[in-house]
SEKENU-871078 format. One record per residue (C-alpha): y, x, z. Coordinates in steps of 0.05 Angstrom, whole numbers, padded with zeros to 5 digits, always signed. Each point is the difference from the previous one (the first is absolute). Layout:
N
YXZ;...
end
This chain:
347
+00000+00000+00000;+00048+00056+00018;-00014+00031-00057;+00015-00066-00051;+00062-00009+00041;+00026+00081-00012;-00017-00009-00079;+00025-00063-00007;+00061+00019+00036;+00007+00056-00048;-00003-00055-00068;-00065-00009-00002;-00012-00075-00024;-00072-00003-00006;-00003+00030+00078;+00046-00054+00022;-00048-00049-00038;-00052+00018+00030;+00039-00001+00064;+00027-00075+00001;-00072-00018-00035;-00030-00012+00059;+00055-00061+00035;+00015-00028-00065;-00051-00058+00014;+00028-00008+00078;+00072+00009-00027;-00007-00054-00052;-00028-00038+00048;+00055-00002+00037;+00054-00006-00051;-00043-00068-00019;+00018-00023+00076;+00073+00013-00010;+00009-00029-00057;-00055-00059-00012;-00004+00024-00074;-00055+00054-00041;+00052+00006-00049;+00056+00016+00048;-00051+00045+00048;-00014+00040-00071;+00074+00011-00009;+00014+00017+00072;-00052+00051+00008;+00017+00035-00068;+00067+00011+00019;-00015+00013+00074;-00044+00058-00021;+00050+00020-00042;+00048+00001+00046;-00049+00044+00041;-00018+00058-00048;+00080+00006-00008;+00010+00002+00074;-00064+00043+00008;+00035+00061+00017;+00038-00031+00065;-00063-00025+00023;-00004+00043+00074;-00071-00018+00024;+00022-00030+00061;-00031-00057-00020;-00055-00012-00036;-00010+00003-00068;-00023-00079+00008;+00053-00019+00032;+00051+00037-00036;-00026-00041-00061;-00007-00070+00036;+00078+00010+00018;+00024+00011-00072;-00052-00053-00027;+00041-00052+00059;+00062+00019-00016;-00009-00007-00078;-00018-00076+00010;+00046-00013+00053;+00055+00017-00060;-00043-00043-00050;-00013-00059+00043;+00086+00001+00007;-00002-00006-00085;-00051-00047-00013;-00007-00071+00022;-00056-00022+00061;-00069-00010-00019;-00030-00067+00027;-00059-00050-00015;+00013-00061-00037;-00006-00034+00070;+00053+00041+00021;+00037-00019-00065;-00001-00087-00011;-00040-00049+00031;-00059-00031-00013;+00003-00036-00075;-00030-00072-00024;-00065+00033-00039;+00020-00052-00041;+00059+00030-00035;-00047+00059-00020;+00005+00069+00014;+00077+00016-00034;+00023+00060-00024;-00006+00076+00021;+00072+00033+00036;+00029+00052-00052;+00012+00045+00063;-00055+00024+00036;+00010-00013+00073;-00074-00010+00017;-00043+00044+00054;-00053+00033-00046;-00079+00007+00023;-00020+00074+00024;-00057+00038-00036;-00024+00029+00055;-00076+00018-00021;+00026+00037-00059;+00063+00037+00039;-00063+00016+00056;+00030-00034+00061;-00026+00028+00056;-00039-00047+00046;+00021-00013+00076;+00062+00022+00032;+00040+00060-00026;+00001+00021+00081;-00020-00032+00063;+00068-00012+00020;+00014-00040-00068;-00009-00084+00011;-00023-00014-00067;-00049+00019-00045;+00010+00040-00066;-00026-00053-00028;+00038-00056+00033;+00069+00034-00023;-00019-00026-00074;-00020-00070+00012;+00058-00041-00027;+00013-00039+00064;+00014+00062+00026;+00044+00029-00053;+00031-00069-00005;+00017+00005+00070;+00023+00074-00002;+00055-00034-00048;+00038-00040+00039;+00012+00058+00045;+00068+00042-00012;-00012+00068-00033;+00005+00038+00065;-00041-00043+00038;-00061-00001-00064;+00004+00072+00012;-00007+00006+00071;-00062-00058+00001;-00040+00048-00054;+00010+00064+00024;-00019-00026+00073;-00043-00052-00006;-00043+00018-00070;+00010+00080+00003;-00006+00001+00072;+00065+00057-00008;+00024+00012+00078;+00063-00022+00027;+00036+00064-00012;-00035+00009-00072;+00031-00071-00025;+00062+00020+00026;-00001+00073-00033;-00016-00037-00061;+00052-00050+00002;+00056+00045+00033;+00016-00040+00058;-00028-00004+00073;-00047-00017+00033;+00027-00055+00037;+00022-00033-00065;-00071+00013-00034;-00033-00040+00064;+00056-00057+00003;-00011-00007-00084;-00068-00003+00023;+00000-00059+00044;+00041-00049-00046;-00044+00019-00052;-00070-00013+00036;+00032-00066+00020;+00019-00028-00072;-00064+00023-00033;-00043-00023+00054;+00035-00071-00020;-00018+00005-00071;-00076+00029+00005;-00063-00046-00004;-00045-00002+00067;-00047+00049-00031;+00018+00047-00049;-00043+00000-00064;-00045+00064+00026;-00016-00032+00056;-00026-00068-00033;-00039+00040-00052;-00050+00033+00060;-00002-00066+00037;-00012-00036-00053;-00057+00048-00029;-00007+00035-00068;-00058-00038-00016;+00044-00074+00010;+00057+00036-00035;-00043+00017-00063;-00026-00078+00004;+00076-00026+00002;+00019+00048-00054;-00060-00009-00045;+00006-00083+00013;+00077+00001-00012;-00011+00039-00070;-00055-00044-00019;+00034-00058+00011;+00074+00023-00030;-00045+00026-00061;-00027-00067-00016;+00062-00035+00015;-00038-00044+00064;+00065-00026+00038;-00041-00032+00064;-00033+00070+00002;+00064+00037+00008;+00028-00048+00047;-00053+00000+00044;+00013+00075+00014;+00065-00020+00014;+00025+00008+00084;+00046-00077+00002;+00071+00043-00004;-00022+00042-00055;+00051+00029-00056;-00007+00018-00067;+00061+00047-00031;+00012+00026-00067;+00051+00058-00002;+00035+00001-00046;+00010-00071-00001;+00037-00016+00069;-00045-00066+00008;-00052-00005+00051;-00038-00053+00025;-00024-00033+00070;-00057-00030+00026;-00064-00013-00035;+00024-00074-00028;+00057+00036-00032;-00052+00061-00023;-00053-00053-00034;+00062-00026-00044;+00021+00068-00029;-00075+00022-00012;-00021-00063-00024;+00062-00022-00041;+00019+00068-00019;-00036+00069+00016;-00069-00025-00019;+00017-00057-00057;+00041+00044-00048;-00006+00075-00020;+00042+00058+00025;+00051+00030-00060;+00029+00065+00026;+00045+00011-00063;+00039-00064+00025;-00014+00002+00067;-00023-00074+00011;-00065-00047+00001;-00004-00035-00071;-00057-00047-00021;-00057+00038-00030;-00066+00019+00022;-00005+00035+00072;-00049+00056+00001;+00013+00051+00065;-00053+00060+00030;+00023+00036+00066;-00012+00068+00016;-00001+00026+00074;+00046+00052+00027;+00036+00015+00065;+00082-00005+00005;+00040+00010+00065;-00058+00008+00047;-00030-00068-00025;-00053-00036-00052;+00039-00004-00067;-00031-00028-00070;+00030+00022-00072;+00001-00060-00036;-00013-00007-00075;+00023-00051-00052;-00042-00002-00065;+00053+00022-00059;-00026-00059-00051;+00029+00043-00057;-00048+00068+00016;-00058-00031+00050;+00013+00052+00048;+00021-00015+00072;+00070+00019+00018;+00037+00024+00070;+00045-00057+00026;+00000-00006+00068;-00021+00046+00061;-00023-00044+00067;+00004+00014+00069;-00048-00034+00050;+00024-00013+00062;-00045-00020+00050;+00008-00034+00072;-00069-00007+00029;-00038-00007-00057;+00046-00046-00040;+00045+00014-00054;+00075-00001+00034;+00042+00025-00063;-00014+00013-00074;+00043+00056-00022;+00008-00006-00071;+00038+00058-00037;+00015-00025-00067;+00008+00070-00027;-00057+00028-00043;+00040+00079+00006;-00029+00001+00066;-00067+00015-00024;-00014+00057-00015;+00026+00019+00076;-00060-00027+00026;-00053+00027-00046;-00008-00065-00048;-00008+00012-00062;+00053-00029-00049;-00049-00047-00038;-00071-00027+00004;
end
């Protein structure tokens, strides 16, 4: 390590490469916290190593290398999230629509929290230390992202690097430059409002009580059942309260009465056309594939092109379960996203 540090110190790019190489996962990670979006967590931790290997010469070592990184990678969100609007979920964003007016039209501007690929960036599992509060894992799932939102810049920061990093008093507050004192009162009022906003469980949790054997059952009977376009089938996976969203479209749904009308007068009786972004009439033909997003069960879904018979990306869905119901659908309308979680771009 010494050695990498003196060379790249001295120009050496591929050194400082292979330097960074090995927190580019963790750092990404956390830019994703910060900032709710992949896209935005790509351009933050670009220019926060960036930012790095041009400061590389006044870095002193009396810190570590880690957390010499983890302050720049901070401070370059805490500049983007002043430029760019707040991320939310569409529950966050409207309320609930009539399923009857259909699912309207996509926002121009993205303002939507984005699912996490965390199998393919290698997310560790458990905590990052025994001092941290929440899981690696946990830190992705979008109620906790969503949550993380609401929370002023200064506050989001303090909540990761404490609660998800498991960073010390005195590290936060090196990172941050401030005190301690302010790091632990941040602290508090940040615990309190995204303890108001989390489920019960959190999403990890529910997936070992419930079992992988009962997960695989509720995921394998929910794609079986979207596949074939069985609307009873769905709905009886459904917890009472469930949701169904649709990012980019800012209209979400309520309750499974209000679920059965927009799969049965819409999602399953017409066919998905991504070049106009819409249902139309025409016959529906969908196949799901299984991936992971955000800590959570997640299904690439498929809509036969009628013009070359091959299956197209058009929407990416995230399970999430309460017991072992269905408690929101988390549709992405956004076939780019792909290729982020290992699905190929066609079938």
């Amino acid at each position: 390590m010494t050695d990498l540090l003196e060379a790249a110190r001295s120009g050496d790019e591929s050194a400082y490469e292979q330097l960074v190489e090995t927190y580019g996962s963790e750092l990404h990670a956390h830019c994703y916290r910060m900032l709710g979006s992949v896209h935005d967590a790509d351009d933050a931790l670009q220019d926060a190593l960036l930012r790095a290997w041009r400061s590389l010469d006044r870095f002193e070592g009396r810190s570590s290398l880690r957390s010499w990184l983890y302050r720049i990678a901070t401070n370059t969100c805490l500049d983007l999230i002043a430029r760019r609007p707040k991320r939310v979920l569409p529950i966050d964003y409207a309320p609930a629509a009539d399923p009857a007016d259909g699912p309207g039209t996509p926002l121009l501007e993205s303002v939507w929290i984005e699912p996490y690929p965390d199998e393919a960036a290698g997310l560790a599992d458990g905590r990052a230390t025994p001092e941290a509060r929440y899981e690696a894992r946990e830190g992705v799932e979008l109620a906790f992202v969503a949550a993380l939102q609401h929370l002023p810049a200064s506050q989001r920061a303090v909540l990761i690097l404490r609660e998800v990093l498991g960073f010390s008093a005195r590290e936060a507050a090196e990172t941050l430059e401030t005190t301690v004192a302010s790091v632990n009162s941040a602290l508090q009022r940040a615990r309190k409002t995204v303890d108001e906003r989390l489920p019960e469980r959190t999403q990890q949790q529910t997936l070992r009580e419930v079992g992988d054997e009962r997960v695989r059952e509720l995921v394998e009977g929910y794609m079986e059942a979207w596949e074939s376009g069985d609307v009873d089938g769905v709905v009886a996976m459904l917890a009472e309260d469930a949701c169904v969203t649709m990012p980019p479209m800012p209209t979400w749904y309520s309750g499974r009465e209000a679920i059965r009308v927009f799969l049965s007068d819409w999602a399953f009786a017409k066919r998905w056309a991504s070049d106009s972004a819409r249902f139309e009439a025409g016959e529906r033909r969908v196949r799901l594939m299984r991936t992971r997003a955000s800590g959570q069960p997640a299904l690439g879904a498929y809509n036969l092109d009628p013009q070359t018979g091959r299956y197209r990306p058009y929407a990416l869905q995230l399970l999430t379960l309460r017991s072992d119901r269905i408690a929101v659908i988390s549709g992405y309308v956004s076939p780019e996203l792909f290729a982020r979680f290992g699905l190929p771009a066609e079938l």
